[in-house]
N, CA, C and O atoms as a printed pandas DataFrame, in Angstrom:
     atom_number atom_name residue_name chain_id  residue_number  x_coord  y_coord  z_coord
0              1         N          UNK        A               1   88.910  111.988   85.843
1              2        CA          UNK        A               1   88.669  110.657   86.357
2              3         C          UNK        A               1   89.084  110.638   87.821
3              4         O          UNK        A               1   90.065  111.173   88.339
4              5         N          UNK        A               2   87.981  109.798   88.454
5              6        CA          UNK        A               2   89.094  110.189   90.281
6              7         C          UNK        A               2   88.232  108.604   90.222
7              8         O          UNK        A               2   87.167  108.340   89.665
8              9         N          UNK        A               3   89.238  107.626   91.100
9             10        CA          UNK        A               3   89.143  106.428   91.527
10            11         C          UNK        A               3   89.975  106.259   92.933
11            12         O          UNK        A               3   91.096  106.570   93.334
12            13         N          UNK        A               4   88.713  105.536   93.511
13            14        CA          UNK        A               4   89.839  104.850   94.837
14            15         C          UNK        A               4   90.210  103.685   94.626
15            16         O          UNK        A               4   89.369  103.124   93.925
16            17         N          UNK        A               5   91.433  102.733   94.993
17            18        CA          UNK        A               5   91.585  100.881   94.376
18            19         C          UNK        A               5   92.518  100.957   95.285
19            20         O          UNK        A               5   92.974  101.849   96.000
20            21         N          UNK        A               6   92.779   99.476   95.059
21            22        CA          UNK        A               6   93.892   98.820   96.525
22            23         C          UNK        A               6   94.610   98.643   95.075
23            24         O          UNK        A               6   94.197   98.933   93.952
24            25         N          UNK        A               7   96.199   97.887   95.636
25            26        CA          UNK        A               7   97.223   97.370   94.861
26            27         C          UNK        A               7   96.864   96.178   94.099
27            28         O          UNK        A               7   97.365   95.703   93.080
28            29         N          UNK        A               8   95.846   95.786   94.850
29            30        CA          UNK        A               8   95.308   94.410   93.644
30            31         C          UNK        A               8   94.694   94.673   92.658
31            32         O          UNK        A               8   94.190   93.730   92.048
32            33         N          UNK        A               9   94.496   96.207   92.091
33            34        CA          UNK        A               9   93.574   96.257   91.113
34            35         C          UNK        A               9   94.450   97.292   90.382
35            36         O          UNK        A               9   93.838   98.015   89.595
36            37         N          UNK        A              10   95.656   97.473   90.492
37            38        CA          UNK        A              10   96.563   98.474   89.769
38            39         C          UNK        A              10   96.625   98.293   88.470
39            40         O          UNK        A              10   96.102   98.918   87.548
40            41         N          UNK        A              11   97.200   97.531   88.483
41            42        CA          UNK        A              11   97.197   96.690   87.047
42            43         C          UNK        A              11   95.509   97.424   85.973
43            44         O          UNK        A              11   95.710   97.861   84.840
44            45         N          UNK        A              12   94.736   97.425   86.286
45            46        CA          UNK        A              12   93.546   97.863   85.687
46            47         C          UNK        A              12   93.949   99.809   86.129
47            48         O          UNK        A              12   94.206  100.444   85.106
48            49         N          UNK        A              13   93.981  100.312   86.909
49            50        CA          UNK        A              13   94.442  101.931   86.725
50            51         C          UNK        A              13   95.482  102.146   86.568
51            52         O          UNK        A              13   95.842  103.203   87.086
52            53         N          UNK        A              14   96.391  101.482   85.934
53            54        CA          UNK        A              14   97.445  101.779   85.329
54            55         C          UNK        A              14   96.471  101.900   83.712
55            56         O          UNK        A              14   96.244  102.811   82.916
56            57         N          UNK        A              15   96.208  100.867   83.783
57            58        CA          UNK        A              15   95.805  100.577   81.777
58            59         C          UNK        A              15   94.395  101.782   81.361
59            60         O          UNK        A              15   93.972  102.112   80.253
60            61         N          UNK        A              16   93.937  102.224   82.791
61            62        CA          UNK        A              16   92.973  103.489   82.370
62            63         C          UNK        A              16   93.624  104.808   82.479
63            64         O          UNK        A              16   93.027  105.824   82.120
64            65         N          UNK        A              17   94.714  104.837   82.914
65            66        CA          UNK        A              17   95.326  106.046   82.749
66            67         C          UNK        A              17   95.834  106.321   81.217
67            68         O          UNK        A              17   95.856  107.390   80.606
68            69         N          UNK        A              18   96.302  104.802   80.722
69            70        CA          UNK        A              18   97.394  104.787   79.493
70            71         C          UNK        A              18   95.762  105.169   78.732
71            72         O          UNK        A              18   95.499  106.101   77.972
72            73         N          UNK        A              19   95.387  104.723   78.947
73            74        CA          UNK        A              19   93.749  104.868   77.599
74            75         C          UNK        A              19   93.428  106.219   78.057
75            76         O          UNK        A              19   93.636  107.131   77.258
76            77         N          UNK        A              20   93.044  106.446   78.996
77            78        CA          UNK        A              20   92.821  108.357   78.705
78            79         C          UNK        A              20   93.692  109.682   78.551
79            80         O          UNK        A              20   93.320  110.799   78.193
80            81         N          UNK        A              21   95.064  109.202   78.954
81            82        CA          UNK        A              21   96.189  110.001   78.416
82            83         C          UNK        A              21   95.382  110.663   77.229
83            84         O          UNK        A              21   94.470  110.285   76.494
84            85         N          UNK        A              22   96.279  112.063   77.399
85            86        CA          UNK        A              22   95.903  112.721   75.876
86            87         C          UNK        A              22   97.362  113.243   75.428
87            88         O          UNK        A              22   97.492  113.950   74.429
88            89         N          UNK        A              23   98.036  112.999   75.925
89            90        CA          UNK        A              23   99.258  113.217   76.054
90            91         C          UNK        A              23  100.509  112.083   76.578
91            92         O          UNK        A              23  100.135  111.174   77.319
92            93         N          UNK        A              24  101.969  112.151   76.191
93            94        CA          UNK        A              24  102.843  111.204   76.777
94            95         C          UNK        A              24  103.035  111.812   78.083
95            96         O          UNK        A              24  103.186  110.967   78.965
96            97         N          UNK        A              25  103.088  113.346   78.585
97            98        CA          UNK        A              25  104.005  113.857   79.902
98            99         C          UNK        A              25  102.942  113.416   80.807
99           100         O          UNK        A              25  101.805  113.670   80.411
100          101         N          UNK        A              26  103.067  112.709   82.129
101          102        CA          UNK        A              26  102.784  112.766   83.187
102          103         C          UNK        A              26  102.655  113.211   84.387
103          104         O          UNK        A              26  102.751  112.072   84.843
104          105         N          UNK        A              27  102.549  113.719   85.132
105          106        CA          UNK        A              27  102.716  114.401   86.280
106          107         C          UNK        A              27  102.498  113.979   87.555
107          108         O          UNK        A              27  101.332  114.356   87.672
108          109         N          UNK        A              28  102.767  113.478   88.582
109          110        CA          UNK        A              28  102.468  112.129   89.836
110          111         C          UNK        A              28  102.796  113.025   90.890
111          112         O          UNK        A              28  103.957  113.311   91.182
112          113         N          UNK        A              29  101.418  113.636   91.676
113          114        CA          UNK        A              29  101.775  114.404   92.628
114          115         C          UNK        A              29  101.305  113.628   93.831
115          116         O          UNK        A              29  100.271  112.965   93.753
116          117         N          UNK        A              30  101.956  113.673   94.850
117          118        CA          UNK        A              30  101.109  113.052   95.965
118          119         C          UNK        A              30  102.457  113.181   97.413
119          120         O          UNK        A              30  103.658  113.384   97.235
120          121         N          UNK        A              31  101.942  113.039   98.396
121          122        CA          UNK        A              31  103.068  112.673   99.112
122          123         C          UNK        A              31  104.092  111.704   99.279
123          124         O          UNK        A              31  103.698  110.771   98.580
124          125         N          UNK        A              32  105.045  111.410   99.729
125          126        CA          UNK        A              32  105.924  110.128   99.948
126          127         C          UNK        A              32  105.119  109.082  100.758
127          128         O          UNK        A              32  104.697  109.330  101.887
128          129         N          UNK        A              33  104.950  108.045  100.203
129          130        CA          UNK        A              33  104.416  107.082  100.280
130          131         C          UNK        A              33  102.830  106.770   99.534
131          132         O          UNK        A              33  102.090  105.829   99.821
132          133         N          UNK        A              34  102.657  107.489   98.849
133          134        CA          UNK        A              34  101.220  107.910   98.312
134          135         C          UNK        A              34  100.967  106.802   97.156
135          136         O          UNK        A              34   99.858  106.459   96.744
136          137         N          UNK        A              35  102.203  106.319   96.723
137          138        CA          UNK        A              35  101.827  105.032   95.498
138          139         C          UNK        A              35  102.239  105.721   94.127
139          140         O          UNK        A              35  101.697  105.373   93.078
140          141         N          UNK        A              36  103.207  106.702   94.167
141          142        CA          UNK        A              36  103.516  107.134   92.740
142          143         C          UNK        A              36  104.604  106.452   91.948
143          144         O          UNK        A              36  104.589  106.405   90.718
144          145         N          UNK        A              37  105.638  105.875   92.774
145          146        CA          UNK        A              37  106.372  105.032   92.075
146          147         C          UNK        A              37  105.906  103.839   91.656
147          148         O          UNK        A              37  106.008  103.601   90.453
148          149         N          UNK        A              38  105.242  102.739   92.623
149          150        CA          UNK        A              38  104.375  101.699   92.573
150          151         C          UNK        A              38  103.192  101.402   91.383
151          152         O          UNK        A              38  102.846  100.341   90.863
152          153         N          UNK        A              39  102.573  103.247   91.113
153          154        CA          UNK        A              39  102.193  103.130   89.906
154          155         C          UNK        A              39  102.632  103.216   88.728
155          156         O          UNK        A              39  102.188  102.537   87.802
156          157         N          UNK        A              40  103.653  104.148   88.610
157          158        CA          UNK        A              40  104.549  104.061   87.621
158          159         C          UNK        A              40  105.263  102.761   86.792
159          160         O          UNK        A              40  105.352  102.489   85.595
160          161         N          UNK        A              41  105.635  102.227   87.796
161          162        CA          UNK        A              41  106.261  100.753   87.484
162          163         C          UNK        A              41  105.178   99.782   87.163
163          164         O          UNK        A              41  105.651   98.832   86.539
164          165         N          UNK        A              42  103.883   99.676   87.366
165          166        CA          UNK        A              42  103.224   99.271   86.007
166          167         C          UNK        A              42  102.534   99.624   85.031
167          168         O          UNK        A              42  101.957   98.947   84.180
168          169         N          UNK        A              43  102.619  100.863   85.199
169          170        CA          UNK        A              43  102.788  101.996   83.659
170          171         C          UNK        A              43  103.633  101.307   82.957
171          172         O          UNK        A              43  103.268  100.545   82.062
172          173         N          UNK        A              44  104.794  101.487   83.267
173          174        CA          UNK        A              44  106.239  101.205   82.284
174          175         C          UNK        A              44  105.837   99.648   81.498
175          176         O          UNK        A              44  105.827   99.353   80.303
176          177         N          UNK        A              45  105.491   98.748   82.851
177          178        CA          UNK        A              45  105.135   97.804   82.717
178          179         C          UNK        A              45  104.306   96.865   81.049
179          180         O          UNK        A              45  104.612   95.882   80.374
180          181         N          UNK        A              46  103.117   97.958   81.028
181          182        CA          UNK        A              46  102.116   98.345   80.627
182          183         C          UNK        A              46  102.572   97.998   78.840
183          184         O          UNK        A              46  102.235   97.376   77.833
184          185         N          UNK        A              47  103.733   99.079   79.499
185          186        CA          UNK        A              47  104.177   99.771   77.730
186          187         C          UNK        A              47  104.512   99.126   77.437
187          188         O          UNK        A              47  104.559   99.208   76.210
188          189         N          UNK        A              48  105.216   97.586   78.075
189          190        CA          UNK        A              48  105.818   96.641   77.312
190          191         C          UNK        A              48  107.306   96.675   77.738
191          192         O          UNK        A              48  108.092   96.200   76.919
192          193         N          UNK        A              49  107.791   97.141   78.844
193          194        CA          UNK        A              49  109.390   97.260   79.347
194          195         C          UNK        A              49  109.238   96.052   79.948
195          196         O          UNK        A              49  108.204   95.613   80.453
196          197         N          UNK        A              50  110.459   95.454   79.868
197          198        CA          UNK        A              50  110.942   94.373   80.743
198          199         C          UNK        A              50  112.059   94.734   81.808
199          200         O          UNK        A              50  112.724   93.869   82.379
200          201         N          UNK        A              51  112.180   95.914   81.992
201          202        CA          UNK        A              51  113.139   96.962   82.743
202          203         C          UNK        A              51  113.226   96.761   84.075
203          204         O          UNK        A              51  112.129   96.719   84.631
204          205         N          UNK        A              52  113.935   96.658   84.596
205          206        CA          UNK        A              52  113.679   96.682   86.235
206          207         C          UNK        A              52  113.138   98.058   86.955
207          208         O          UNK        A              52  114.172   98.602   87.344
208          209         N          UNK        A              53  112.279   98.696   87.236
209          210        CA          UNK        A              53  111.845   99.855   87.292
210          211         C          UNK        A              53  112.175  100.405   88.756
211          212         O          UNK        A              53  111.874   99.812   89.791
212          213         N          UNK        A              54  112.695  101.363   88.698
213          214        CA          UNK        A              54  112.855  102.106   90.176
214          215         C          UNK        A              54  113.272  103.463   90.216
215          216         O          UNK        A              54  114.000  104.043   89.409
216          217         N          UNK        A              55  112.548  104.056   91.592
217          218        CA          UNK        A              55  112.880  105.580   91.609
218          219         C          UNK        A              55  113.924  106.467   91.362
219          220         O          UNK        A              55  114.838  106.436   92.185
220          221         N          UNK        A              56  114.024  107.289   90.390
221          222        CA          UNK        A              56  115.362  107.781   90.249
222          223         C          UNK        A              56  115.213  108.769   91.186
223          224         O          UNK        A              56  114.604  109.778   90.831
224          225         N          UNK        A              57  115.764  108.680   92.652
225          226        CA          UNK        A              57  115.533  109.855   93.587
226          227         C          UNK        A              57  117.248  110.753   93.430
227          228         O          UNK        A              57  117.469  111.958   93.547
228          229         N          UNK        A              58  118.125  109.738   93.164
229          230        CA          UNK        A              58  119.494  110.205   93.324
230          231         C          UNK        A              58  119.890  110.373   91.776
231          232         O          UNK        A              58  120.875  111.110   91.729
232          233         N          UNK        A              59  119.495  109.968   90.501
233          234        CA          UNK        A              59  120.200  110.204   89.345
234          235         C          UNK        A              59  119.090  111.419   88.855
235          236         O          UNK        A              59  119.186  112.554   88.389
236          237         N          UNK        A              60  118.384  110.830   89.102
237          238        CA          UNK        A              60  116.827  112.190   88.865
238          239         C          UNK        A              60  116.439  112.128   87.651
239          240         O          UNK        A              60  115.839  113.028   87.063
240          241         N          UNK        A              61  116.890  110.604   87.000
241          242        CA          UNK        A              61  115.930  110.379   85.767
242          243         C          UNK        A              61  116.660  108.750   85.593
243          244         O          UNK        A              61  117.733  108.530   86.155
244          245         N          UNK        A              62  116.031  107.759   84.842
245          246        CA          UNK        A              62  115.574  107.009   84.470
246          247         C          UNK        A              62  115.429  106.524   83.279
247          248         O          UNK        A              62  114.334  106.924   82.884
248          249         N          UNK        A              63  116.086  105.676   82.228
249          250        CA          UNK        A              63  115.395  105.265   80.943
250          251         C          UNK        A              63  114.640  103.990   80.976
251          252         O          UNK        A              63  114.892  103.567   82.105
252          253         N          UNK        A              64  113.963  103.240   80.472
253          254        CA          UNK        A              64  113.278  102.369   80.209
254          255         C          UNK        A              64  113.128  102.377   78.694
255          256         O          UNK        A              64  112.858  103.341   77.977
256          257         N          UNK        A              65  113.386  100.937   78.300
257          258        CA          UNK        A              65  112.824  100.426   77.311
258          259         C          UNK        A              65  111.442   99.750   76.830
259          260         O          UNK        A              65  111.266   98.562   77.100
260          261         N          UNK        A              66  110.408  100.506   76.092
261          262        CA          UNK        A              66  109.131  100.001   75.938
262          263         C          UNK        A              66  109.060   99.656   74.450
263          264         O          UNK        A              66  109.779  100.113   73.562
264          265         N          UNK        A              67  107.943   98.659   74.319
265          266        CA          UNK        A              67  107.662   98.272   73.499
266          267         C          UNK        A              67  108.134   99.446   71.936
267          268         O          UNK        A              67  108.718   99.047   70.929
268          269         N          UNK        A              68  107.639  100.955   72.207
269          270        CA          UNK        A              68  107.189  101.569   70.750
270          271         C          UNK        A              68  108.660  102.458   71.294
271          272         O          UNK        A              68  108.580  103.530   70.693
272          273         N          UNK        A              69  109.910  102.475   72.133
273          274        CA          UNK        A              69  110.803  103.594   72.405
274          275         C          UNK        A              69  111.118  103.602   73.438
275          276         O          UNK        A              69  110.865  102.676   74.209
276          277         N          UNK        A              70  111.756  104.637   73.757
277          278        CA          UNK        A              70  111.788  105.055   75.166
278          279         C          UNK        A              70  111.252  105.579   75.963
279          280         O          UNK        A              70  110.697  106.584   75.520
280          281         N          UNK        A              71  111.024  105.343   77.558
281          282        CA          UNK        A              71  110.091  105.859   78.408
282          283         C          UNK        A              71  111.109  106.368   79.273
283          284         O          UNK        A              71  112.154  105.757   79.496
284          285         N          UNK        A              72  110.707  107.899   79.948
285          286        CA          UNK        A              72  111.586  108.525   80.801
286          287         C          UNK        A              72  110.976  108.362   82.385
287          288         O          UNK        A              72  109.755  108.240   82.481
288          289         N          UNK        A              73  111.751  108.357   83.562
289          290        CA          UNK        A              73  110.987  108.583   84.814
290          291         C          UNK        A              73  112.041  109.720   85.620
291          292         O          UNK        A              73  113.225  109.396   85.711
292          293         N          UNK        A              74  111.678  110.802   86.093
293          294        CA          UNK        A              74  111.783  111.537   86.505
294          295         C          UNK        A              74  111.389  111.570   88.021
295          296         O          UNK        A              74  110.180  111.704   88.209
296          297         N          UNK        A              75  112.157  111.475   89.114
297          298        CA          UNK        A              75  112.338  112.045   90.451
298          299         C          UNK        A              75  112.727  113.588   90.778
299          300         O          UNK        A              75  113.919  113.708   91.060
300          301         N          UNK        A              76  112.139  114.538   90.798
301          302        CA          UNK        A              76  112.579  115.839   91.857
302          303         C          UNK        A              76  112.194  116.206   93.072
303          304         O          UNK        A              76  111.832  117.264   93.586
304          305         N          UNK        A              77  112.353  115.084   93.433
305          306        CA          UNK        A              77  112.173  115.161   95.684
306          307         C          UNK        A              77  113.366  116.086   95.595
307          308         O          UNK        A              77  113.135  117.295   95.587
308          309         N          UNK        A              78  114.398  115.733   95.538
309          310        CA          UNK        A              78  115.285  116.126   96.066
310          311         C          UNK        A              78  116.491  117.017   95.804
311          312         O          UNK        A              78  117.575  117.203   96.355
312          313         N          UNK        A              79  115.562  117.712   94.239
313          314        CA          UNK        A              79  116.043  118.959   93.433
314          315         C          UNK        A              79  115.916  120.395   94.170
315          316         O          UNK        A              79  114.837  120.939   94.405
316          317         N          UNK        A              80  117.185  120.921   94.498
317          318        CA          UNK        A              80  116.989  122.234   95.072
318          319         C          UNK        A              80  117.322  123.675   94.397
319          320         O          UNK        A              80  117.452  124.832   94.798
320          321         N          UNK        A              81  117.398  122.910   93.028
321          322        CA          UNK        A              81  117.087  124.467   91.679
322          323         C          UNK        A              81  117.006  123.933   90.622
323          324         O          UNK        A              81  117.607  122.963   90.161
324          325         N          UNK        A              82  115.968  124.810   90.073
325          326        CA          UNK        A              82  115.507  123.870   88.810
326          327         C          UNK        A              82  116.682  123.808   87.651
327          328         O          UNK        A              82  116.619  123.009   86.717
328          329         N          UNK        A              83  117.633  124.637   87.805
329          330        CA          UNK        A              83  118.828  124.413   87.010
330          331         C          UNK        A              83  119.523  123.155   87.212
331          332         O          UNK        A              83  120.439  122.857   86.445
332          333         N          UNK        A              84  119.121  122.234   88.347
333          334        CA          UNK        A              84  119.510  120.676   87.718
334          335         C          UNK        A              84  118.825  120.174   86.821
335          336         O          UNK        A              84  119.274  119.264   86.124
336          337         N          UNK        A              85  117.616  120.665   86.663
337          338        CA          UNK        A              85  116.592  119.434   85.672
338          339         C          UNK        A              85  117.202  120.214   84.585
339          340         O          UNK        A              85  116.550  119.947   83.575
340          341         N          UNK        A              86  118.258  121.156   84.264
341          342        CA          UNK        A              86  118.301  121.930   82.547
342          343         C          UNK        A              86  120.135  121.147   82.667
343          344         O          UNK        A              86  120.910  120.921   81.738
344          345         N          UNK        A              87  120.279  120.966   83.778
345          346        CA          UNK        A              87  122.141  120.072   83.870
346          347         C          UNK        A              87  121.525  118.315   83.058
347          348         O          UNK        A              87  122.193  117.473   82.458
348          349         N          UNK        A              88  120.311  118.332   83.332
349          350        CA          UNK        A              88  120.391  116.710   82.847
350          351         C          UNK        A              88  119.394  116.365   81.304
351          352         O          UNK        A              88  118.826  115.333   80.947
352          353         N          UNK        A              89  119.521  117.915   80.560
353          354        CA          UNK        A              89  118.575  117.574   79.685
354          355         C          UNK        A              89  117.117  117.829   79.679
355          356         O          UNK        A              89  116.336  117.536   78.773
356          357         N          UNK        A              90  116.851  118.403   80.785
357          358        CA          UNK        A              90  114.873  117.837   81.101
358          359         C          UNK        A              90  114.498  118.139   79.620
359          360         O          UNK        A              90  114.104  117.196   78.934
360          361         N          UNK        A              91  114.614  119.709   78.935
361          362        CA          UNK        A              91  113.782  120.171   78.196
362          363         C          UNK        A              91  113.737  118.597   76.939
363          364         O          UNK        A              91  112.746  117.893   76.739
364          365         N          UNK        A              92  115.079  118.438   76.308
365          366        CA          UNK        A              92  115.146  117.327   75.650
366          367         C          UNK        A              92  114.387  115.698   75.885
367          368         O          UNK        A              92  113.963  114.969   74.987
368          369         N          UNK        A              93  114.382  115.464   77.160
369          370        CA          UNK        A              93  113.290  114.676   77.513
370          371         C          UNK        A              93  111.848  114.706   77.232
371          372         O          UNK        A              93  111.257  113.722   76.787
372          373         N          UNK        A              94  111.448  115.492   77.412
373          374        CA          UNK        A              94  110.115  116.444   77.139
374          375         C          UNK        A              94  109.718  116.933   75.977
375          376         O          UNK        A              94  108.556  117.326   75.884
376          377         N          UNK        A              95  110.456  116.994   75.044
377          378        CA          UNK        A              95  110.610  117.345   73.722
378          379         C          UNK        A              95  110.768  116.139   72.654
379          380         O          UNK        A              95  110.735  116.293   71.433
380          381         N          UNK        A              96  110.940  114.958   73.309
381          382        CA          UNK        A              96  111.179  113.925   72.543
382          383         C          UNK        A              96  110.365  112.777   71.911
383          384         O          UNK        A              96  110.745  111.898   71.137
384          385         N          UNK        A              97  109.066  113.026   72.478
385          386        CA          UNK        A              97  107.266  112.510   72.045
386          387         C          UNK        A              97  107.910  110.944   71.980
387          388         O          UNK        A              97  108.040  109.993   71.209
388          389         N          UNK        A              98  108.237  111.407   73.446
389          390        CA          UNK        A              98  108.588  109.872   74.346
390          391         C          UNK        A              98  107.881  110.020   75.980
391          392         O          UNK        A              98  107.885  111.062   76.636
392          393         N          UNK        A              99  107.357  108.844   76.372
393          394        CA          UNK        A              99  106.554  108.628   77.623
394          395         C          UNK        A              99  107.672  109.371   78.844
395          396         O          UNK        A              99  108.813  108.994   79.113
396          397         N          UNK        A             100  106.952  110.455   79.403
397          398        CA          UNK        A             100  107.529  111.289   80.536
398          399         C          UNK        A             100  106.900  111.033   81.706
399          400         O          UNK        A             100  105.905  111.735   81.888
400          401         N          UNK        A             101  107.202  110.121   82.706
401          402        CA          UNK        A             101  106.789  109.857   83.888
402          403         C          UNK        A             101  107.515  110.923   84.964
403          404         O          UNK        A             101  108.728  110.785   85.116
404          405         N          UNK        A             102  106.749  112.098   85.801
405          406        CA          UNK        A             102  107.731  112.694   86.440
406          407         C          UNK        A             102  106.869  113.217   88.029
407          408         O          UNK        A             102  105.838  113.825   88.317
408          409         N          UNK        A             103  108.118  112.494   88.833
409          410        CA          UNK        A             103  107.373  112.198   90.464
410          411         C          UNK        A             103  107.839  114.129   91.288
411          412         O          UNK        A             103  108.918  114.706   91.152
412          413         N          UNK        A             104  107.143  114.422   91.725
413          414        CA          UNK        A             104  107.407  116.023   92.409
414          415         C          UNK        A             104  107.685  117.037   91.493
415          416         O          UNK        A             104  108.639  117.803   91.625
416          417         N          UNK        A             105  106.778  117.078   90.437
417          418        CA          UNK        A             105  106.762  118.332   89.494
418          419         C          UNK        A             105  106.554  119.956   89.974
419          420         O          UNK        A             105  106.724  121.036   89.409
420          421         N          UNK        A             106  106.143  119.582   91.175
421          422        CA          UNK        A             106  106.496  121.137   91.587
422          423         C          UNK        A             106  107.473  121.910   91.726
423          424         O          UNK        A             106  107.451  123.140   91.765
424          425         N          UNK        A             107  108.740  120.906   91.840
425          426        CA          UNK        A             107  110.061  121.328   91.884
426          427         C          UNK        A             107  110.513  121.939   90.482
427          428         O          UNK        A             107  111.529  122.601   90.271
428          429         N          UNK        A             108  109.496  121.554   89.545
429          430        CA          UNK        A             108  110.638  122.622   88.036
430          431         C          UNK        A             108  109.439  122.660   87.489
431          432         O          UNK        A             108  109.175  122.090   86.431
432          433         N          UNK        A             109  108.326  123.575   88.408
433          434        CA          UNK        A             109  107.044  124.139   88.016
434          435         C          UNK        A             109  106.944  124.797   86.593
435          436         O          UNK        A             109  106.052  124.622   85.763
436          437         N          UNK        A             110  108.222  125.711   86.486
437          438        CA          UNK        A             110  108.640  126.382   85.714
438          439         C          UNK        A             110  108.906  126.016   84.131
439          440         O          UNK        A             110  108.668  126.582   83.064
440          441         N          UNK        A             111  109.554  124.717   84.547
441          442        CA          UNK        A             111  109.955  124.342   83.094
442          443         C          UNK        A             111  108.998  123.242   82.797
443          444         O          UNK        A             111  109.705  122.329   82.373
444          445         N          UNK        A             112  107.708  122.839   82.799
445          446        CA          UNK        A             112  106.849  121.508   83.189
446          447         C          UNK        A             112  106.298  122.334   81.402
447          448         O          UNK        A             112  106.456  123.544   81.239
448          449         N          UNK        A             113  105.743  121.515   80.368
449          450        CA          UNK        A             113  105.374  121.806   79.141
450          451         C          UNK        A             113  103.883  122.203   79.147
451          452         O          UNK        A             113  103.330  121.622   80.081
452          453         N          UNK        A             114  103.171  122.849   78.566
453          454        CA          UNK        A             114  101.499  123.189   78.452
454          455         C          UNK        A             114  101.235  121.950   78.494
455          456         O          UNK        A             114  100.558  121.734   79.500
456          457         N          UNK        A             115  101.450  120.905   77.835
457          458        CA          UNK        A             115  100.633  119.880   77.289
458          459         C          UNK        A             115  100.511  118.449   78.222
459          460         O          UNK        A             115  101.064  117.424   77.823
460          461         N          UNK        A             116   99.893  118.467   79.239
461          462        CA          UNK        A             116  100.627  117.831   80.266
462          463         C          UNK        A             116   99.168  116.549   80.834
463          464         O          UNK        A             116   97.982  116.709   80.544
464          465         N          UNK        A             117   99.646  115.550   81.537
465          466        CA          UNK        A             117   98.062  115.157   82.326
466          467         C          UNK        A             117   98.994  115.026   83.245
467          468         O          UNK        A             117  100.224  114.997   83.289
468          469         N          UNK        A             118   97.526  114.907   84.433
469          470        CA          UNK        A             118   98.090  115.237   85.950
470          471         C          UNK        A             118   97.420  113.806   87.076
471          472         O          UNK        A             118   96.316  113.264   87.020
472          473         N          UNK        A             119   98.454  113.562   87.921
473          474        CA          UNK        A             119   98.073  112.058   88.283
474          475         C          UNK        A             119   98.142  112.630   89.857
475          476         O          UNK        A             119   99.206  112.850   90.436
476          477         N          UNK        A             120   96.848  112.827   90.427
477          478        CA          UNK        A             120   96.907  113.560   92.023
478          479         C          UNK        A             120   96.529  111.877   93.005
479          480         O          UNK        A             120   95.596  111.080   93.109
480          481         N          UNK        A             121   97.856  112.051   93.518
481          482        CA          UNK        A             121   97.541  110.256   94.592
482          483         C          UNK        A             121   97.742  110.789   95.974
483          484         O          UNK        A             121   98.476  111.662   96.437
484          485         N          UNK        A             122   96.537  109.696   96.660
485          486        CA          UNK        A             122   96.594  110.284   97.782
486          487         C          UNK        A             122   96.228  109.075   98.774
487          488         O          UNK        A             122   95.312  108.325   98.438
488          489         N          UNK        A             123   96.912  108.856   99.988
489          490        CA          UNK        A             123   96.422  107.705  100.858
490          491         C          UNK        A             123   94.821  107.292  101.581
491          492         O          UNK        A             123   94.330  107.713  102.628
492          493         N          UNK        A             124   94.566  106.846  101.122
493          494        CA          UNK        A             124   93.065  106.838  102.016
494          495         C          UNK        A             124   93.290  105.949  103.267
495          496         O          UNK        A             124   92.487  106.065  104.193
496          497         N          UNK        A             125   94.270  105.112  103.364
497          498        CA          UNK        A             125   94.641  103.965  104.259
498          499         C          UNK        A             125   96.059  103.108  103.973
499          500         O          UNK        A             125   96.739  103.374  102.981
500          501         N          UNK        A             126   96.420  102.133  104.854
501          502        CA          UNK        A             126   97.727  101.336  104.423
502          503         C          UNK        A             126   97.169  100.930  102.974
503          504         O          UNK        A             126   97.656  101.572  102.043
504          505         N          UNK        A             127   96.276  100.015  102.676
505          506        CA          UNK        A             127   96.274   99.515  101.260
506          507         C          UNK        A             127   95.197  100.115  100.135
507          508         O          UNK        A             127   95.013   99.491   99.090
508          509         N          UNK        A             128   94.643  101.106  100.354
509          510        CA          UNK        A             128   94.084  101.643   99.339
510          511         C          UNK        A             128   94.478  103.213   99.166
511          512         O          UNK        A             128   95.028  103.957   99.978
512          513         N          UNK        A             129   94.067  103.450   97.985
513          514        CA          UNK        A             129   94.668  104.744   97.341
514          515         C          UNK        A             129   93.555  105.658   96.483
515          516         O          UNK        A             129   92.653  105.252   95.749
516          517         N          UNK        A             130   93.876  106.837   96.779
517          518        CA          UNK        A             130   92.490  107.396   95.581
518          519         C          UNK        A             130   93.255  108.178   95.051
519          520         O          UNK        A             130   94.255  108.678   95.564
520          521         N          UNK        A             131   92.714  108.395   93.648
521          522        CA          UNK        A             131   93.438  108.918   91.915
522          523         C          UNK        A             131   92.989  109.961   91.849
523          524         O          UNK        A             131   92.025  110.161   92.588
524          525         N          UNK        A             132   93.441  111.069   90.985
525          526        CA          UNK        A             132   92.202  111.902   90.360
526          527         C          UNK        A             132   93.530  112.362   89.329
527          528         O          UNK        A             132   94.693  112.713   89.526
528          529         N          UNK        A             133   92.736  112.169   88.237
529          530        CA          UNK        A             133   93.439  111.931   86.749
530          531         C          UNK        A             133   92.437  113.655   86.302
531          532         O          UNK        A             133   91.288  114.094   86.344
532          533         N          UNK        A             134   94.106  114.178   85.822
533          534        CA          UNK        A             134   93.497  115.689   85.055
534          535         C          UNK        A             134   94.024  115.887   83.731
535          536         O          UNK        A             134   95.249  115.768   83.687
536          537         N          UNK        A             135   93.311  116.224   82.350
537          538        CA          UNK        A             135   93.818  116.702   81.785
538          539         C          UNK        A             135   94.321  117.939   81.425
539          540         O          UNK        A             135   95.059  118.044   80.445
């Protein structure tokens, strides 16, 4: 799936991502400022959290409460060996067939599961954004 949309229409590619998921793990690659947290938070939204949603850049993960469990969000900007994401649990996160939202997956390339979809964001301008959704 690849879409371009402004922030006024998130709300609708958030709810086409959740419908073509084939999977809970996520993957949100894009640069800083690209709209990966912004989308995330009405993902979570989505699921039914009433959570206050925000980047875990400094704890490097996140719980949320959704409607059917728990939803995880994952930050590794600012992971400099993937032996932090195994200090905080990752594999157990990932293993728990609970919603895995996770922003800079290149950083624990290594430990990322087969079973994955991939959320590539990218700026086209200040207010619009283009998607390309992989399974």
């Amino acid at each position: 799936m690849r879409l371009d949309y402004s922030l006024s229409e998130i709300s609708n590619v958030a709810a086409k991502i959740i419908a073509v998921s084939s999977c809970k793990v996520l993957l949100f690659y894009g640069e800083m400022g690209a709209g990966k947290t912004t989308l995330i938070k009405e993902i979570v939204k989505q699921l039914g959290s009433q959570d206050k949603v925000s980047s875990p850049t400094f704890s490097l993960v996140n719980e949320y409460q959704g409607e059917n469990g728990s939803i995880y969000h994952f930050d590794f900007h600012r992971i400099e060996e993937e032996e932090e994401a195994y200090d905080i649990g990752f594999e157990e996160y990932i293993d728990s067939n609970s919603w895995c939202f996770i922003e800079w997956p290149q950083h624990v390339e290594n430990l990322l599961p087969l079973t994955k979809n991939e959320v590539h964001l990218s700026r086209i301008n200040s207010s619009k954004r283009n998607l390309v959704f992989k399974k």
